[in-house]
ChimeraX commands (.cxc) that place a marker at each C-alpha (Angstrom):
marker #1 position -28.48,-15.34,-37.53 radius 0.5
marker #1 position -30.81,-17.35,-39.98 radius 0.5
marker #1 position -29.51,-14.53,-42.48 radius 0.5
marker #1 position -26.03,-16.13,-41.48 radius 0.5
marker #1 position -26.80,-19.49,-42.04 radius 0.5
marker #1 position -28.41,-18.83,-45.71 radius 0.5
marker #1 position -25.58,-17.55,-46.78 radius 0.5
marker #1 position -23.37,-20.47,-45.54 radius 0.5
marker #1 position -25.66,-23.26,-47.10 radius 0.5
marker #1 position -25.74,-22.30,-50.19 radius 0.5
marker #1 position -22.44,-23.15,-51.20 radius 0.5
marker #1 position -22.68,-26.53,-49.31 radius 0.5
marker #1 position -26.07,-26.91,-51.56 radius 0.5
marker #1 position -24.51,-26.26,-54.98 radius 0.5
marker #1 position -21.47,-28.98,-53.37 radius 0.5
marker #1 position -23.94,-31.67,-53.18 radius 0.5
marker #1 position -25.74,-30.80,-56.38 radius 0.5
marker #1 position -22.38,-31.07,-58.43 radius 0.5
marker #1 position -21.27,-34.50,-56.53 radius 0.5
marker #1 position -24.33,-35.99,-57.28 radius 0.5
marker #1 position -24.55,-35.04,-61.20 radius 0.5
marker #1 position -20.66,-36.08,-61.30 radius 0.5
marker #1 position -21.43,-39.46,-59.72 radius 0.5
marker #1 position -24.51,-39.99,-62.14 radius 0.5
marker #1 position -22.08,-39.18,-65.20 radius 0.5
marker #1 position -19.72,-42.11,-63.73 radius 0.5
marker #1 position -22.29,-44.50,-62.77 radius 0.5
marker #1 position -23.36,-44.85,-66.29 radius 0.5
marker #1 position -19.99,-44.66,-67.57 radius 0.5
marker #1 position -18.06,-47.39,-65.11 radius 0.5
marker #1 position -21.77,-49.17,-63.94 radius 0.5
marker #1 position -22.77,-50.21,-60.66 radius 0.5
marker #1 position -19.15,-50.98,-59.91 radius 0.5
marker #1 position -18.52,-47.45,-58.93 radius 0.5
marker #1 position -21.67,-46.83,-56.50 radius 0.5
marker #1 position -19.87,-48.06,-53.58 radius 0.5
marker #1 position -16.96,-46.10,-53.52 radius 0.5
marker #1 position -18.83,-42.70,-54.38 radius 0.5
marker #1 position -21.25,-43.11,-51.83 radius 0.5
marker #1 position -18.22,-43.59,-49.29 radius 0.5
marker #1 position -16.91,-40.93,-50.91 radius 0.5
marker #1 position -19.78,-38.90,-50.76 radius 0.5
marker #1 position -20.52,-39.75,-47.09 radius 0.5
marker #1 position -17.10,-38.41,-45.96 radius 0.5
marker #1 position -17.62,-35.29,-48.14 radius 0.5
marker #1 position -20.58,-34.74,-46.34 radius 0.5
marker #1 position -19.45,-34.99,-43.15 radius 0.5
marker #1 position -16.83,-32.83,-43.44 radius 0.5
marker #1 position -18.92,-30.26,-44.64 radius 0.5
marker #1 position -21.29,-30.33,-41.68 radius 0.5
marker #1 position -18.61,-30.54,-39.26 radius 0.5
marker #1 position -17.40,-26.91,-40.64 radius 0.5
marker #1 position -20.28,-25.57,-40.59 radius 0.5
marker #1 position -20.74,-26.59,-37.20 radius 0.5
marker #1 position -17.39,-24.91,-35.76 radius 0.5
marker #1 position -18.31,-21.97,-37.99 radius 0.5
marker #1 position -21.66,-21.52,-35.48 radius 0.5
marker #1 position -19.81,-22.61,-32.66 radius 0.5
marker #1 position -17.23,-19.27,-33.51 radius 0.5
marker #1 position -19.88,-17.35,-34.08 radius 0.5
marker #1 position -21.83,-17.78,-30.84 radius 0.5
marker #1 position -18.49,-17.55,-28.71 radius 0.5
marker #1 position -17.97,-14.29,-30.41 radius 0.5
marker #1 position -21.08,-13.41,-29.62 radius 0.5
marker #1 position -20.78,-14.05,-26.03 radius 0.5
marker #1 position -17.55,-12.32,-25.61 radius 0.5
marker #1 position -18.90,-9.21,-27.57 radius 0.5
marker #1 position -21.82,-9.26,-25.15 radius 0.5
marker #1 position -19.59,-9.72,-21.96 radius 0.5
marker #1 position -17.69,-6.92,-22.90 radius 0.5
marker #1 position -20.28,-4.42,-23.51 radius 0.5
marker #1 position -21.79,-5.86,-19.89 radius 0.5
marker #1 position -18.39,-4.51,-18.16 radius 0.5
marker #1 position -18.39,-1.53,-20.38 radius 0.5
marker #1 position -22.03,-0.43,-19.05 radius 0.5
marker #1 position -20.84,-1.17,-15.29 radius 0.5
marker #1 position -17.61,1.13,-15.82 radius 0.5
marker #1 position -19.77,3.56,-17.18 radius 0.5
marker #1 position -22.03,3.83,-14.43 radius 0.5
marker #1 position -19.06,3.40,-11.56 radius 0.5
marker #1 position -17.97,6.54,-13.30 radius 0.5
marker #1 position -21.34,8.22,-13.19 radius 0.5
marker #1 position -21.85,7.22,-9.74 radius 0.5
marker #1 position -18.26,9.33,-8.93 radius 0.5
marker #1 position -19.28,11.81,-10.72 radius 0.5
marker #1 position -22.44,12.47,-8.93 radius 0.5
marker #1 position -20.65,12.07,-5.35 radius 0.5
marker #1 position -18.04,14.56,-6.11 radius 0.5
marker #1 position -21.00,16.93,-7.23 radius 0.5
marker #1 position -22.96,16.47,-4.40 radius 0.5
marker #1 position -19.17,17.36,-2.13 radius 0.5
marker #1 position -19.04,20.23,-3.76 radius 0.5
marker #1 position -22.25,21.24,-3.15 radius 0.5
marker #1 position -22.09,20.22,0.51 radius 0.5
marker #1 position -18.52,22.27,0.60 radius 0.5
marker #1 position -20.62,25.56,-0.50 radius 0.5
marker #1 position -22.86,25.03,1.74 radius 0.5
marker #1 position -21.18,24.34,4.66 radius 0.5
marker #1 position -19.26,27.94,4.47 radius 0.5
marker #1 position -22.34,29.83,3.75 radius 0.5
marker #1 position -23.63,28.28,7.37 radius 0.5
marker #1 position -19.98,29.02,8.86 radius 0.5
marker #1 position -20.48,32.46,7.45 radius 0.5
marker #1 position -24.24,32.98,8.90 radius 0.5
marker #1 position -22.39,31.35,12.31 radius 0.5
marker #1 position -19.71,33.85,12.53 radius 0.5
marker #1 position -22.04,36.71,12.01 radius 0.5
marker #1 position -24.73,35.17,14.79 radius 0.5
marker #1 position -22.25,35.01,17.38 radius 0.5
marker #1 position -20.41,38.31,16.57 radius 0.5
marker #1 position -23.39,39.99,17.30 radius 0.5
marker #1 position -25.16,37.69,19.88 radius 0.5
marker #1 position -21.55,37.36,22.15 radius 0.5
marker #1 position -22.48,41.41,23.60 radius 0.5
marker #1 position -18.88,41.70,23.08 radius 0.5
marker #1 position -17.44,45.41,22.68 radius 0.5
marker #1 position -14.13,44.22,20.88 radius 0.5
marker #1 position -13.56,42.83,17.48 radius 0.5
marker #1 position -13.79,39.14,17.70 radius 0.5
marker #1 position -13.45,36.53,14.86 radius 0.5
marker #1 position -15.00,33.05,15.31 radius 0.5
marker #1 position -12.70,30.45,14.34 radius 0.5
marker #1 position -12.94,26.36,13.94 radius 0.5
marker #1 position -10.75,23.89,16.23 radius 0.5
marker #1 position -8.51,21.88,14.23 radius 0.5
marker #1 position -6.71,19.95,16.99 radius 0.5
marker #1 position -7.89,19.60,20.90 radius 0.5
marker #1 position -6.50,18.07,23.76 radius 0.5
marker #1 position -5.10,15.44,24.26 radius 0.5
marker #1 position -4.32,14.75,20.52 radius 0.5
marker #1 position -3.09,18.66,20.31 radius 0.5
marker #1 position 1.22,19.07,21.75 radius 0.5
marker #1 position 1.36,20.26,25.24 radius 0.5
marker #1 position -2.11,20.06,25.96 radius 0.5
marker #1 position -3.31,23.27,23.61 radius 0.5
marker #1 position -5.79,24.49,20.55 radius 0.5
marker #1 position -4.99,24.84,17.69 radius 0.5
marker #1 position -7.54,26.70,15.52 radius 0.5
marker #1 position -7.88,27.87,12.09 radius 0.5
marker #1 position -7.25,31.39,12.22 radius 0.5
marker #1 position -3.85,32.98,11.86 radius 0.5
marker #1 position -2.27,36.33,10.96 radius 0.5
marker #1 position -4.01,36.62,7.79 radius 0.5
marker #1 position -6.88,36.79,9.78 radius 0.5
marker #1 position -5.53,39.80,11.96 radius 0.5
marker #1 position -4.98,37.76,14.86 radius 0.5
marker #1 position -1.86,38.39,17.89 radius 0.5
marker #1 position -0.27,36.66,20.67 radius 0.5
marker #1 position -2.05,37.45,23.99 radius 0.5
marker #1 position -6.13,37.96,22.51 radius 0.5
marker #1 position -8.08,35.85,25.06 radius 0.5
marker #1 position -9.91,33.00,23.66 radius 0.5
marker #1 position -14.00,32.31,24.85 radius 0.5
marker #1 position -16.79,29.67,24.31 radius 0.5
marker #1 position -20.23,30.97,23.31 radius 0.5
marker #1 position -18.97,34.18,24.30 radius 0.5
marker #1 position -19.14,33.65,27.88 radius 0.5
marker #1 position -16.93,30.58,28.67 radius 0.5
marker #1 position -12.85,31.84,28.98 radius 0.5
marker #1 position -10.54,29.11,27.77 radius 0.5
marker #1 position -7.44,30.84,27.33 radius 0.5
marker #1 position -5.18,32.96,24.69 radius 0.5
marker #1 position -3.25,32.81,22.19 radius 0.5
marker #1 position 0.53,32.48,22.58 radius 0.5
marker #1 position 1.18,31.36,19.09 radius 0.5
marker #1 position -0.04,33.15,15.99 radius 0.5
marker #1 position 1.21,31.76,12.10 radius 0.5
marker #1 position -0.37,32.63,8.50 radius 0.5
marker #1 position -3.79,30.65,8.78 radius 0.5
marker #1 position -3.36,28.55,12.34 radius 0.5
marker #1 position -3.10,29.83,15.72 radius 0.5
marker #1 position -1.99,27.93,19.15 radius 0.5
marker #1 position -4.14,28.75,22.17 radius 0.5
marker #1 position -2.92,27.87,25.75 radius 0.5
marker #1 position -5.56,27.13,27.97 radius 0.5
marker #1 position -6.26,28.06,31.62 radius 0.5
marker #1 position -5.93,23.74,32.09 radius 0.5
marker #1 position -2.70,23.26,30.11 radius 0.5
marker #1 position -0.13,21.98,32.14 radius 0.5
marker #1 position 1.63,23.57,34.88 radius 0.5
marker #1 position -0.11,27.09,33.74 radius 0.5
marker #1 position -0.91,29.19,36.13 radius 0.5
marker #1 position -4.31,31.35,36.47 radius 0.5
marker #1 position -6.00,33.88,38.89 radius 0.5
marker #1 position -9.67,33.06,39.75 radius 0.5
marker #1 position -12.26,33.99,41.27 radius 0.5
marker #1 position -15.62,32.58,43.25 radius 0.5
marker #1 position -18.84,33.84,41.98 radius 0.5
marker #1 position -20.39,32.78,44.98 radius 0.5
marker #1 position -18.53,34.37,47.74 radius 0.5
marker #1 position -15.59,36.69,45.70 radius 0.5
marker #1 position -12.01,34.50,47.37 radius 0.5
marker #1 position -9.63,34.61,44.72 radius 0.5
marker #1 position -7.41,31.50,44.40 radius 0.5
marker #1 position -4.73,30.69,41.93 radius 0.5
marker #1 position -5.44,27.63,39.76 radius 0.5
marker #1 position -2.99,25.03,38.55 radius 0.5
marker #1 position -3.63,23.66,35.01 radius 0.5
marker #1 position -3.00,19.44,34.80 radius 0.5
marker #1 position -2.82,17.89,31.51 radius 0.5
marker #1 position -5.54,19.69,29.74 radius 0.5
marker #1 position -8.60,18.37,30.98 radius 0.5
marker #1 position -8.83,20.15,34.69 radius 0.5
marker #1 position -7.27,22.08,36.98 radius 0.5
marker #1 position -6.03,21.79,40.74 radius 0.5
marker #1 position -6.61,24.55,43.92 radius 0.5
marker #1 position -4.67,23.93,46.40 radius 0.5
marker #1 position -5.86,25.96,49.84 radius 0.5
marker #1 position -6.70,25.87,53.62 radius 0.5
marker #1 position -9.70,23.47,54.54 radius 0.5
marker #1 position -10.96,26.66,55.99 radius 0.5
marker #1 position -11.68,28.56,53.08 radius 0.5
marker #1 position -15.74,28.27,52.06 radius 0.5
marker #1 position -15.32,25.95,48.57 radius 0.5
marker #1 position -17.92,23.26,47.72 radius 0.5
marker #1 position -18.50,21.41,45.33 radius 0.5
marker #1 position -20.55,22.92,41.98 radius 0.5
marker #1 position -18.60,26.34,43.01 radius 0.5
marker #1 position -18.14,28.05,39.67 radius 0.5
marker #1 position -15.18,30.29,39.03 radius 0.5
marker #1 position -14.29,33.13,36.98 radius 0.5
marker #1 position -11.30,34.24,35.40 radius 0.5
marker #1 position -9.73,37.40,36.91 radius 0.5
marker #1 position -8.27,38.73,33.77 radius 0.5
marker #1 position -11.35,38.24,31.64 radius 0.5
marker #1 position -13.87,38.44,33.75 radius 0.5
marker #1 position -15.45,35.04,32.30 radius 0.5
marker #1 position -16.77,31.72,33.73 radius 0.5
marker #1 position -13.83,29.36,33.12 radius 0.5
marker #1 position -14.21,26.75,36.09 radius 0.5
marker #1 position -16.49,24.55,37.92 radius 0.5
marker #1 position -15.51,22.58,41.41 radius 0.5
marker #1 position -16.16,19.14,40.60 radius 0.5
marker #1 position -14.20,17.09,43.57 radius 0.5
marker #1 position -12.76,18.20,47.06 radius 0.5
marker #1 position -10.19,15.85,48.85 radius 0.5
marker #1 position -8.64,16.03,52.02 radius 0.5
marker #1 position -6.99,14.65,54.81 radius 0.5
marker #1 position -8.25,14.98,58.50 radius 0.5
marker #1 position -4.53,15.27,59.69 radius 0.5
marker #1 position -3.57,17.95,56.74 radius 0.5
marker #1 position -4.44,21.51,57.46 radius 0.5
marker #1 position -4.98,21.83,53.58 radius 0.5
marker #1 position -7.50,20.23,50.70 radius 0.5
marker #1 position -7.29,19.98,47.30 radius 0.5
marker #1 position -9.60,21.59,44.96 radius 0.5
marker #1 position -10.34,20.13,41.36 radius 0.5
marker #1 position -12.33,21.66,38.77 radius 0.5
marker #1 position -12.33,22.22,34.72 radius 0.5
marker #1 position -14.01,23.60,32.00 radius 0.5
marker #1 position -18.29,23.89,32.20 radius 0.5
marker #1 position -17.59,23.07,28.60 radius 0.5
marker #1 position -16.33,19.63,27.22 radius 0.5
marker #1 position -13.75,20.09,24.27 radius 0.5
marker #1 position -14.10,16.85,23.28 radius 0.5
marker #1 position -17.66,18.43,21.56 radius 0.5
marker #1 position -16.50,21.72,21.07 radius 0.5
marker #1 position -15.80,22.39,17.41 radius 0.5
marker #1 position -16.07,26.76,17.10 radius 0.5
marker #1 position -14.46,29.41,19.41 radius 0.5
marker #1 position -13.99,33.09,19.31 radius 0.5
marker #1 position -10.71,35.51,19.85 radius 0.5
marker #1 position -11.53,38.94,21.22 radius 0.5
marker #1 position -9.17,41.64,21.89 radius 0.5
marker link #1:1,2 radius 0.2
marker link #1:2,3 radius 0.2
marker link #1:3,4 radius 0.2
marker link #1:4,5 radius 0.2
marker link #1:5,6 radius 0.2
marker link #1:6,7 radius 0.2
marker link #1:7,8 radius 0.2
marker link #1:8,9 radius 0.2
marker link #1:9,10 radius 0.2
marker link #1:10,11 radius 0.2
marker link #1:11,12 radius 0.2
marker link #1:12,13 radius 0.2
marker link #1:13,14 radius 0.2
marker link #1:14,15 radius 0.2
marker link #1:15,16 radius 0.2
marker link #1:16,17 radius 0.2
marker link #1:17,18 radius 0.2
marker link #1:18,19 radius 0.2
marker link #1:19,20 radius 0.2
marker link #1:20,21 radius 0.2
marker link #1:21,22 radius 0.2
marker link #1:22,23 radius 0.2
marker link #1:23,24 radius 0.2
marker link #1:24,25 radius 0.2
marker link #1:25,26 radius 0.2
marker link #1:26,27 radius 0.2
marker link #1:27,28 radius 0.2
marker link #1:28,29 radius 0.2
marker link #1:29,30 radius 0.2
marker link #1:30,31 radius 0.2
marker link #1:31,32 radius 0.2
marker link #1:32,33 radius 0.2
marker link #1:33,34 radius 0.2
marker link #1:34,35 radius 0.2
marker link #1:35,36 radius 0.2
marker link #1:36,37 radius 0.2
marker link #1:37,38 radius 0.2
marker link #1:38,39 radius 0.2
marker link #1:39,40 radius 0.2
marker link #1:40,41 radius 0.2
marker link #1:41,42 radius 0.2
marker link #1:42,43 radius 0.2
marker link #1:43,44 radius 0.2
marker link #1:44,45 radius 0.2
marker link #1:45,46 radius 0.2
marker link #1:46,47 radius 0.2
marker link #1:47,48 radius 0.2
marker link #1:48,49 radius 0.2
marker link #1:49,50 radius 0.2
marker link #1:50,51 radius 0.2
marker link #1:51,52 radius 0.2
marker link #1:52,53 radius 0.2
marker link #1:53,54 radius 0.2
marker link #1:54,55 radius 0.2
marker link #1:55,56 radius 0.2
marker link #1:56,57 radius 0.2
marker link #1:57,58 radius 0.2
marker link #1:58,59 radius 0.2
marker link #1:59,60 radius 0.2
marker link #1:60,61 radius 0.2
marker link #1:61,62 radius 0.2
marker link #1:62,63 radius 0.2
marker link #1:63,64 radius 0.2
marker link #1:64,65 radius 0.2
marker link #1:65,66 radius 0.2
marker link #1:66,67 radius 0.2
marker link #1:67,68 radius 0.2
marker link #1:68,69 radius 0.2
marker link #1:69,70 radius 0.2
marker link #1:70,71 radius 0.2
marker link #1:71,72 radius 0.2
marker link #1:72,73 radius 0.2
marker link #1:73,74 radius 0.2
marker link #1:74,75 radius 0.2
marker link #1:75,76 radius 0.2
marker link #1:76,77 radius 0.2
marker link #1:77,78 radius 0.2
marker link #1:78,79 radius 0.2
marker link #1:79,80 radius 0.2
marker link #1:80,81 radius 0.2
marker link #1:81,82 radius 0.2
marker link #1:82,83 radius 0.2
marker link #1:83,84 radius 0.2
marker link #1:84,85 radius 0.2
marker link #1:85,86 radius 0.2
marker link #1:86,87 radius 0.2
marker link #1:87,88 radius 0.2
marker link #1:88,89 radius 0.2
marker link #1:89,90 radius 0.2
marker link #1:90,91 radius 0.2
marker link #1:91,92 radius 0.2
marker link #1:92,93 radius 0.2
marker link #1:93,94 radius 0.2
marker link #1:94,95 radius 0.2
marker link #1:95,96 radius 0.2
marker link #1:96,97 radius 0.2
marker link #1:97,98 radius 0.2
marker link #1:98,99 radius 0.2
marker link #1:99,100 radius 0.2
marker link #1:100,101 radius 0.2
marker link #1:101,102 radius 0.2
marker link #1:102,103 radius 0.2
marker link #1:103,104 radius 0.2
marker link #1:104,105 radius 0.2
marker link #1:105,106 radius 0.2
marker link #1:106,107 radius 0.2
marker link #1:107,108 radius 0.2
marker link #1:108,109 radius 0.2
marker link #1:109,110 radius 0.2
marker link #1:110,111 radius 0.2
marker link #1:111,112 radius 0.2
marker link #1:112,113 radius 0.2
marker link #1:113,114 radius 0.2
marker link #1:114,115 radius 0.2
marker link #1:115,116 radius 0.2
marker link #1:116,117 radius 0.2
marker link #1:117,118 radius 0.2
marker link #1:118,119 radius 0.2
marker link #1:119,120 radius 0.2
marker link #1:120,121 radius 0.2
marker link #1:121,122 radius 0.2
marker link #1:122,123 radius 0.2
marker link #1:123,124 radius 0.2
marker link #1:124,125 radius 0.2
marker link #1:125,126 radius 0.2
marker link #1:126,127 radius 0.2
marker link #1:127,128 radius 0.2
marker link #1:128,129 radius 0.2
marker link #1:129,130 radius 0.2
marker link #1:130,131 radius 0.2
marker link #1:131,132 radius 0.2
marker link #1:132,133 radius 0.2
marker link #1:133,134 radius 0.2
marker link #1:134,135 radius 0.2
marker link #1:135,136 radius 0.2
marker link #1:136,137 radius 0.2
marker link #1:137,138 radius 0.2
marker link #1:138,139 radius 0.2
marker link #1:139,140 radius 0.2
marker link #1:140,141 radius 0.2
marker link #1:141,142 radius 0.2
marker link #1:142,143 radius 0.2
marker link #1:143,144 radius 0.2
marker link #1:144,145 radius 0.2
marker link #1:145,146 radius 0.2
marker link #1:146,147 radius 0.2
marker link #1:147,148 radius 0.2
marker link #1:148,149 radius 0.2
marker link #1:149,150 radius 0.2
marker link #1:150,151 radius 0.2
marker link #1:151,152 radius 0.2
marker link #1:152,153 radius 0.2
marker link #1:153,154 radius 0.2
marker link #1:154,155 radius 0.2
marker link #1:155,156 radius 0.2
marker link #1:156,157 radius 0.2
marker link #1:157,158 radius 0.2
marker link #1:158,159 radius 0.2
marker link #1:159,160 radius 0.2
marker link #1:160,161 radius 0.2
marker link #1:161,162 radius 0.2
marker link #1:162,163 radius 0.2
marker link #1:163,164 radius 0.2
marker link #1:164,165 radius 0.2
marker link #1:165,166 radius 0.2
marker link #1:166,167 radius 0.2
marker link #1:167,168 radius 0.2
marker link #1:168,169 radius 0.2
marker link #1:169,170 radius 0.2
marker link #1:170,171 radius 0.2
marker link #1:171,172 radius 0.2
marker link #1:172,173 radius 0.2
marker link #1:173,174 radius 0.2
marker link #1:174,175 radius 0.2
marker link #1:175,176 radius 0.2
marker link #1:176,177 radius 0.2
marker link #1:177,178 radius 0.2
marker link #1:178,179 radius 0.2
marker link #1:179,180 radius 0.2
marker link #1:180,181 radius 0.2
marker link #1:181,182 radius 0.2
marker link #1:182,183 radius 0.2
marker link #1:183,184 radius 0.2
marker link #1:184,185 radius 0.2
marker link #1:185,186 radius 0.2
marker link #1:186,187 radius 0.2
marker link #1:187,188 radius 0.2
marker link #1:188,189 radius 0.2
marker link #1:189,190 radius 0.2
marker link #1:190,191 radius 0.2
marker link #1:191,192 radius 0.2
marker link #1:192,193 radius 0.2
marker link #1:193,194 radius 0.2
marker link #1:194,195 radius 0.2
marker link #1:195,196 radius 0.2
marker link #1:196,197 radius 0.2
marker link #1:197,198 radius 0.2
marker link #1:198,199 radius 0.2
marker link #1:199,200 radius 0.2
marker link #1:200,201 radius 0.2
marker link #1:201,202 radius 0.2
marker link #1:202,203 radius 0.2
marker link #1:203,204 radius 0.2
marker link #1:204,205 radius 0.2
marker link #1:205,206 radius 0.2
marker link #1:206,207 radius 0.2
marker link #1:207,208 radius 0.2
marker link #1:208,209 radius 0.2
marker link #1:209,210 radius 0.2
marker link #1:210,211 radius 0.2
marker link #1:211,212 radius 0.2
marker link #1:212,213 radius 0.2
marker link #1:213,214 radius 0.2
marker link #1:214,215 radius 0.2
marker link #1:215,216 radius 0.2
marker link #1:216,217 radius 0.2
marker link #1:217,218 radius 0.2
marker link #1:218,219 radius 0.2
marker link #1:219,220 radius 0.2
marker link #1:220,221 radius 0.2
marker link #1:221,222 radius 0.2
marker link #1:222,223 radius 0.2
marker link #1:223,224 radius 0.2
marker link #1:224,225 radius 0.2
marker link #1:225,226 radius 0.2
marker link #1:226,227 radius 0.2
marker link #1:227,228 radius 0.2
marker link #1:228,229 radius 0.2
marker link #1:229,230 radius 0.2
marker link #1:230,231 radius 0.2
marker link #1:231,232 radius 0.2
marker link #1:232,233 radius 0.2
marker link #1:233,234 radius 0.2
marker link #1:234,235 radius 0.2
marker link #1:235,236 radius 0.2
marker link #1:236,237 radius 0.2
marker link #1:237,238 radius 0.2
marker link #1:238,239 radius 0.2
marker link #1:239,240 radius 0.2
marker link #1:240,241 radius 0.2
marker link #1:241,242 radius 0.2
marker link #1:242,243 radius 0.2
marker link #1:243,244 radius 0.2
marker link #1:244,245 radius 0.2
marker link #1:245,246 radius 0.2
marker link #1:246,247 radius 0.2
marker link #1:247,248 radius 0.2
marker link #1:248,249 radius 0.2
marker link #1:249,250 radius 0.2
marker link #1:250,251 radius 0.2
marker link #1:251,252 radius 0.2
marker link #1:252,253 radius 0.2
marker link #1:253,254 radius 0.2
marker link #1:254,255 radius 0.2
marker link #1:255,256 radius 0.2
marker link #1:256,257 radius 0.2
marker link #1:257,258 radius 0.2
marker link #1:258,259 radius 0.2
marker link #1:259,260 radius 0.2
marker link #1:260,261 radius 0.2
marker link #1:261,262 radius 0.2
marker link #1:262,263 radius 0.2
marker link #1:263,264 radius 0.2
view
């Protein structure tokens, strides 16, 4: 800056210097007369000169502050974009590892389920009651050698139900508490088999004689698969009805269930 201003006073300096000798060569040539009007003259010169010089700093330091504005926004963009960068990294990363673990989970439960048949662990996509009619769909399809009718399990012990519609990379699973679907089941703790009457996904309904020995905490397994798939929750009747009405659902809760498996 003082660099700046050196180089803009020296011109103003020689200015003055040649005024002055001009109005020395006058003053002895028209006398005192013309003092007066040259210093006037010399006064508004002046002036002048310093009020240019003045809007000549004043440009300067508003370029300067505009020039140091913009390289403040610059360095902010730069970082936003740095900041991006690293979250998409770290995504990636996360993505990578995330299907190694899948991987590691599929292979843990094939051979921890003591299943005999092929079975392919799968992720839920959609779930009751967000899912149509009540169902699963998972993320498994043809392409992963998947068929209508394989039974679908929990942990490898829990039956949920099977597969009734199979496309390239998805699958739709019917469950034993989908609507109006029917199911065979059986009491673990005394062997009466009752059919079971799926209600909008989350339960089922028994309907049978008050005699028959049901409590409540009964569990039940499927008779096709040979799996736990209910548990008695509530019992209601009426003293005047020769009948009661049985309700129980699945031990587990799909609402936290995110992996399942299909076995032959």
């Amino acid at each position: 800056m003082s660099y700046l201003r050196d180089k803009q006073s020296h011109p103003m300096v020689d200015t003055i210097f040649s005024i002055a000798v001009i109005g020395l060569v006058l003053a002895l040539v028209y006398g005192t007369s013309f003092i007066p009007w040259f210093s006037n003259a010399s006064h508004a010169l002046f002036n002048g000169g310093l009020r240019g010089k003045v809007a000549i700093e004043d440009n300067v330091e508003s370029t300067r502050d505009i020039l140091s504005s913009s390289r403040k926004h610059m360095a902010e963009y730069i970082t936003d974009l740095e900041y991006n960068m690293f979250t998409l990294r770290a995504k990636v990363l996360d993505y990578d590892r995330l299907e190694n673990e899948n991987e590691t989970l599929r292979e843990t439960l094939r051979a921890s389920s003591g299943l005999n048949a092929v079975v392919t662990t799968t992720r839920i996509l959609k779930r009751p009651p967000s899912s149509v009619y009540d169902t699963l769909i998972i993320d498994a399809g043809m392409n992963d050698g998947l068929v209508v009718g394989q039974k679908v399990i929990a942990f490898g012990t829990v039956y949920l139900g099977h597969i009734v519609q199979v496309f390239n990379t998805t699958a739709v699973v019917r469950l034993v508490t989908t609507q109006d679907v029917l199911r065979d089941v059986r009491s673990i703790r005394n062997g009466v088999i009752l059919e079971a009457k799926g209600h909008n996904g989350s339960h089922v309904v028994i309907e049978m004689p008050r005699d028959i020995d049901v409590v409540e905490g009964d569990q039940f397994k499927d008779v096709l698969s040979n799996k736990l798939s209910l548990v008695v929750y509530k019992i209601t009747f009426d003293d005047r009805e020769p009948f009661k009405t049985v309700y129980a659902r699945s031990p587990v809760s799909m609402r936290y269930l995110d992996w399942v498996q299909v076995v032959q």
